[in-house]
C-alpha positions as CSV (number, residue, x, y, z in Angstrom):
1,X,90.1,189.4,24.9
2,X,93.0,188.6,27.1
3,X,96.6,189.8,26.5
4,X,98.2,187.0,28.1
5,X,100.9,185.2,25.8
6,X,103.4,182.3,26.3
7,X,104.6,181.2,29.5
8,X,101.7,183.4,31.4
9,X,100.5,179.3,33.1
10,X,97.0,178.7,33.1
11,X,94.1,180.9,34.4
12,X,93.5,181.0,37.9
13,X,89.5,181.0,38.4
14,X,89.9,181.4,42.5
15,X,91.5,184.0,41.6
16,X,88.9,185.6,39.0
17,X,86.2,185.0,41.7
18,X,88.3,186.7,44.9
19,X,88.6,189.5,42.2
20,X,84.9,189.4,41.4
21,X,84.3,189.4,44.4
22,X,86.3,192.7,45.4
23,X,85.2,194.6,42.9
24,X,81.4,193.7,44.1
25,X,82.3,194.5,47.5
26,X,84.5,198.4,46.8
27,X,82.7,199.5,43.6
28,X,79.4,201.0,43.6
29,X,79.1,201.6,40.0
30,X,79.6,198.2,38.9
31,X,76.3,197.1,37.0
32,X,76.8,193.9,35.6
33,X,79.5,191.3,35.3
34,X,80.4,187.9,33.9
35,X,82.6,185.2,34.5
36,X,83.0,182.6,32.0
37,X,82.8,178.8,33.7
38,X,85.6,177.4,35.0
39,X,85.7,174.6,32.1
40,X,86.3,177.2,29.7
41,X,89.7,177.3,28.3
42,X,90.8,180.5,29.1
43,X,88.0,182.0,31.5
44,X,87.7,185.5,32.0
45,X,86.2,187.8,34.3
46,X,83.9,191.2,32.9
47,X,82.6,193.5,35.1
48,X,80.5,196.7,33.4
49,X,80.3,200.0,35.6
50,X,77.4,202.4,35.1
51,X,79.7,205.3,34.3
52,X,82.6,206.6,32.0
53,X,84.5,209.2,31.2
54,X,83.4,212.2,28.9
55,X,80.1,211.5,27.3
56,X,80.0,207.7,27.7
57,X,77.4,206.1,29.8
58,X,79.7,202.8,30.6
59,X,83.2,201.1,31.1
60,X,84.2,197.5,31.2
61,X,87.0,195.6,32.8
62,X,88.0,192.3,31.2
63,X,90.2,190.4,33.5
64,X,92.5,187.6,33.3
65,X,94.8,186.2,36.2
66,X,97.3,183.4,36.0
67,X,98.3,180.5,38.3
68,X,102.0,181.8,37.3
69,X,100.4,185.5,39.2
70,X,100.3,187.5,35.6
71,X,97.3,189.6,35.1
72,X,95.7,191.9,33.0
73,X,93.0,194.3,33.7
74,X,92.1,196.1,30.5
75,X,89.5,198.9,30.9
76,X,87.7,199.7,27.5
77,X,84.4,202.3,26.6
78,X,82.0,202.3,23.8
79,X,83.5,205.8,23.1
80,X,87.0,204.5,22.5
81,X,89.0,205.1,25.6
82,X,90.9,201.4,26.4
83,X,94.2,201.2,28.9
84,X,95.7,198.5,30.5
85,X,97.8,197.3,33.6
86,X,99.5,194.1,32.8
87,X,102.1,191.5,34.6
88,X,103.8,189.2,32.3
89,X,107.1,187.9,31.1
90,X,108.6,189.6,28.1
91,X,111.7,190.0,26.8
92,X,112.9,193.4,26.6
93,X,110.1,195.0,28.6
94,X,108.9,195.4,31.7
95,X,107.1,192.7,33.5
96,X,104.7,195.2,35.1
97,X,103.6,197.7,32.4
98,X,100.9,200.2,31.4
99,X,98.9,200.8,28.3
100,X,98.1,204.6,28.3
101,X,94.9,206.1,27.2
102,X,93.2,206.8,24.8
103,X,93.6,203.7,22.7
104,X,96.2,201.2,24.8
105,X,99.0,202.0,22.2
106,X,101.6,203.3,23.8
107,X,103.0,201.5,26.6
108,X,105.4,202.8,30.1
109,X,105.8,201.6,33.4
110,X,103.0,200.6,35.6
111,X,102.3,202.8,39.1
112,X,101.3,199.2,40.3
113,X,104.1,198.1,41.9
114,X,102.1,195.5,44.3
115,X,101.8,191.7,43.2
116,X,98.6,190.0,45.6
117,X,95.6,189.5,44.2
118,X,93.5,191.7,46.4
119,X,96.1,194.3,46.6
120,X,96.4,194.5,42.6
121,X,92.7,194.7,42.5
122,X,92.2,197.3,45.1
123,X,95.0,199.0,43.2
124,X,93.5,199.1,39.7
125,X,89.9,200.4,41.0
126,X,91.9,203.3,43.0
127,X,93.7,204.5,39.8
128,X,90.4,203.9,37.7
129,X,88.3,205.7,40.5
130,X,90.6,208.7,40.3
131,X,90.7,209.7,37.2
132,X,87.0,209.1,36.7
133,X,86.7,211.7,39.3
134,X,88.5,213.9,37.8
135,X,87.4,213.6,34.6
136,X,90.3,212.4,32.8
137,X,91.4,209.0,32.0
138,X,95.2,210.4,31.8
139,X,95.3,210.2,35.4
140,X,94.7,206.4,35.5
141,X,98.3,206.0,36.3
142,X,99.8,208.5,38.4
143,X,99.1,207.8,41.4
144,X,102.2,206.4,44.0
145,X,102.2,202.8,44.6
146,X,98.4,202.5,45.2
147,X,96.3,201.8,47.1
């Protein structure tokens, strides 16, 4: 389910595949993914990894990206842990926000401070990877500017 409101333009599938295609390339744990055909009117990209934190076997990435460059990567697990990166216009926020752990709720700025495709991506599976290492999905968005 994409996030992605208003004046967020159209979604860029080129885009979708490059970040497919990333993910394919830099993740190991990815198991599965999907991406919705390009005649669909609001495609979206899912990609299942083989691994999650605490006691769940699995994690999913549903991703959007927008002609207009706003994204959202929203990581979600069986168990209940979801969080969020996110670019888009709002007023009184920030374009570039984060959805903390454990349920997406509460909402701060975004260690992503990068705005290509690829980097963004790269970006986003760095955080992820981190704190799956450690353990600890509160570590998602700490790190400095990634990648």
């Amino acid at each position: 389910m994409s996030y992605l409101t208003g004046n967020t333009g159209p979604t860029d599938y080129e885009a979708l595949q490059r970040i497919r295609d990333i993910f394919l390339t830099n993740e190991p744990l990815v198991t599965h993914h999907d991406l919705s055909g390009r005649l669909d009117p609001q495609p979206e990209l899912n990609i299942t990894v083989g691994e999650g934190f605490g006691s769940s076997p699995s994690g999913r990435f549903d991703i959007v990206w927008t002609e207009r460059d706003c994204y959202n990567f929203h990581y979600t697990e069986p168990d209940g842990v979801d969080f969020r990166f996110d670019r888009h216009p709002e007023p009184n926020a920030q374009e570039k926000h984060f959805h903390e752990p454990p349920d997406a709720d509460a909402r701060g700025p975004s260690c992503i401070e990068v705005e290509q495709i690829e980097v963004v991506t790269r970006a986003v599976l760095k955080c992820w990877r981190t704190a799956l290492e450690r353990g600890d999905p509160s570590f998602v968005n700490t790190q400095s500017n990634p990648p």
